[in-house]
C-alpha positions, 0 to 999 in steps of 0.5 A: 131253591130248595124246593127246586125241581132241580133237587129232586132225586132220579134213579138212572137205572140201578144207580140212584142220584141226588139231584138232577145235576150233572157235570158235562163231559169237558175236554181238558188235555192234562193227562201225561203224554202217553194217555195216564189221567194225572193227580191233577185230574183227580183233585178236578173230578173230585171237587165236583163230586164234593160240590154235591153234583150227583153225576159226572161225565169224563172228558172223551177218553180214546179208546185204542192205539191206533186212530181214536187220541183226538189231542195231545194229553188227552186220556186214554183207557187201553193200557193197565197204567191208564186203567190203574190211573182212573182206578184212582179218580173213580173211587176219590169221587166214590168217597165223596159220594159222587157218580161217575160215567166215563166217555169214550171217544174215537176222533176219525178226522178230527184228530190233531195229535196222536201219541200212537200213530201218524194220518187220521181216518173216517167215513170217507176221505172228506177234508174236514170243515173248519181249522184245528182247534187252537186251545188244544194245541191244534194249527191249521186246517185239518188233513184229508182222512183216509176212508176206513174199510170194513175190517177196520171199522169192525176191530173200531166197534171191537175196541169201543166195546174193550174200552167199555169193560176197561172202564166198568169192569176194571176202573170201577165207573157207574157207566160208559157214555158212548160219544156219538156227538160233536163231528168226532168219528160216530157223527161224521158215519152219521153226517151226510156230508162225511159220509158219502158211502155206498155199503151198509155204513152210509146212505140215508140217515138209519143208513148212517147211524148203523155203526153208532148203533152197532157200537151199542150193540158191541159194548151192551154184550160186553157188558151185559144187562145191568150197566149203564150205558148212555150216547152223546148226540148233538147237530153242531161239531166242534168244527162246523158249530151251525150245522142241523140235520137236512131233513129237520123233524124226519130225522129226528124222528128217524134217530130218537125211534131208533135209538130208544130200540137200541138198548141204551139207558139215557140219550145225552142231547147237547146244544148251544141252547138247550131250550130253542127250537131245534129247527126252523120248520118247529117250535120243539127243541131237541130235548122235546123232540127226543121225549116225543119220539123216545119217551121212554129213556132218560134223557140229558139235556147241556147247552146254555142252562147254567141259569138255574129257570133255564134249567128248570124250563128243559126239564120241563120240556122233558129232560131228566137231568141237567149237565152243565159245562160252562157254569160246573167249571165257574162253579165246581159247587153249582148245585150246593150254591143254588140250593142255598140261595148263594151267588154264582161265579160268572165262566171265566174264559181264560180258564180255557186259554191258551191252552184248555189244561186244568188250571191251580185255580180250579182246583181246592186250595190244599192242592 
């Protein structure tokens, strides 16, 4: 596999990788109680650097001390102890080679533990769908948001574009990923059956992406021309896996067009399986979607490609890169296995269970 496609270099604007290989952001709550990553944290991102993945996405970070902490012992980057905290897991994956952009994230409704504050907030007062999230702590059916109102939706886009320089010009990352996907806050201003405003946050779908769009705009001032900056975009939530976007290829249209003039770097499409059509009225998936109406940008595709044709097919349907979730946790090594022809461990889910904290085995034996 040498020879792969997969082992191509790739130059994300002013960073140049190695391979097309890249470790998917995955939630992993083993961070102390109030936010700081933990040594644990930077034996975990530091293996996948050392495994030869040229580029890292973090796990959501949330962005504020006010609503945007989704679980308990989940990271933040607000506090100079936090910042100091990822500081250190930058330059461990640095040192061997590696790049790393972190993931910002608000949780809106999705919240199930909250260090700072008590209730959560969306778009609207919209109960949410599904029930909490076990193997991160969570019980129950989710509680009914409070709706935000204008001021506070604007010290939100204010705080994402703090945690941005937080994570750039301070904890030395590559980039920020801006999290846009999986029924957290952005998505539910961008899906129509969270959002039931009336003002310039809801309407139709450009209607409803107007706040990821301004959350662009906040964090690219902030952090000027040459930093990277990326968005995570998926139709599944964590809470309603099926869903798809109403009007098909329309708003796929709508939101690929928009997005490629919004200023970003690379747009990170994230589906159960990558390569399958994105709707039930095409053939496209949504990586070919993206390339038809965004061109242009890089593009990221996860879902499903652990096997390394799957991964050769999508970059062939027009992905640049390939993040891997499930097979970088089996295989903190995926892409020095397959390039040597080795075998491949299969995901073993207890890694995940009961709780999805970062076990001893996945970490190097030294530690």
């Amino acid at each position: 596999m040498s020879a792969s496609p997969l082992f191509n270099s790739f130059t994300l604007k002013n960073i140049k990788l190695n391979n097309r290989l890249v470790v998917a952001p995955m939630t992993r709550v083993s961070a102390s109680e109030c936010g700081i990553a933990s040594n644990r944290m930077l034996s975990y991102y530091e293996d996948f650097a050392r495994g030869n993945f040229a580029l890292i996405i973090t796990e959501g970070i949330y962005i504020d001390n006010a609503w945007s902490q989704t679980y308990a012992y989940q990271s933040g980057i607000v506090s100079s102890m936090q910042i100091a905290a990822w500081r250190k897991i930058t330059e461990a994956v640095h040192a061997q080679q590696g790049k790393v952009i972190a993931q910002i994230q608000h949780s809106g409704a999705l919240s199930q533990d909250n260090f700072h504050t008590e209730g959560t907030v969306s778009a609207s007062a919209v109960e949410p769908e599904g029930t909490q999230l076990t193997f991160y702590r969570g019980k129950g059916k989710y509680p009914v948001p409070r709706e935000l109102n204008d001021a506070e939706i604007q010290q939100i886009i204010h705080s994402f574009a703090d945690a941005a320089a937080n994570a750039v010009h301070d904890a030395g990352f590559d980039g920020v990923e801006i999290h846009g996907a999986n029924g957290y806050l952005l998505d539910q201003f961008f899906t129509d059956y969270t959002n039931l405003r009336e003002d310039k946050w809801g309407g139709d779908t450009a209607g409803r992406l107007t706040l990821i769009l301004e959350v662009i705009k906040a964090v690219r001032t902030r952090l000027g021309a040459e930093s990277i900056i990326g968005i995570r975009i998926s139709q599944g939530k964590v809470n309603d896996f099926h869903h798809k976007w109403a009007h098909g290829e329309d708003d796929a249209r709508t939101v690929f067009t928009l997005l490629a003039q919004s200023g970003i770097d690379y747009l990170h499409l994230t589906e159960y399986e990558a390569w399958q059509p994105a709707f039930e009225s095409g053939p496209l998936s949504l990586v070919a979607l993206a390339h038809k109406y965004a061109p242009d940008l890089t593009i990221i595709a996860n879902g499903g490609l652990h096997e390394p044709q799957r991964a050769i097919e999508v970059l062939s349907a027009g992905a640049d890169l390939i993040a891997l979730g499930r097979g970088a946790l089996a295989n903190h090594d995926w892409p020095n296995r397959v390039k040597t022809g080795r075998p491949l461990a299969e995901f073993d889910r207890d890694i995940l269970g009961p709780v999805a904290d970062i076990k001893d085995s996945e970490l190097p034996a030294s530690c």
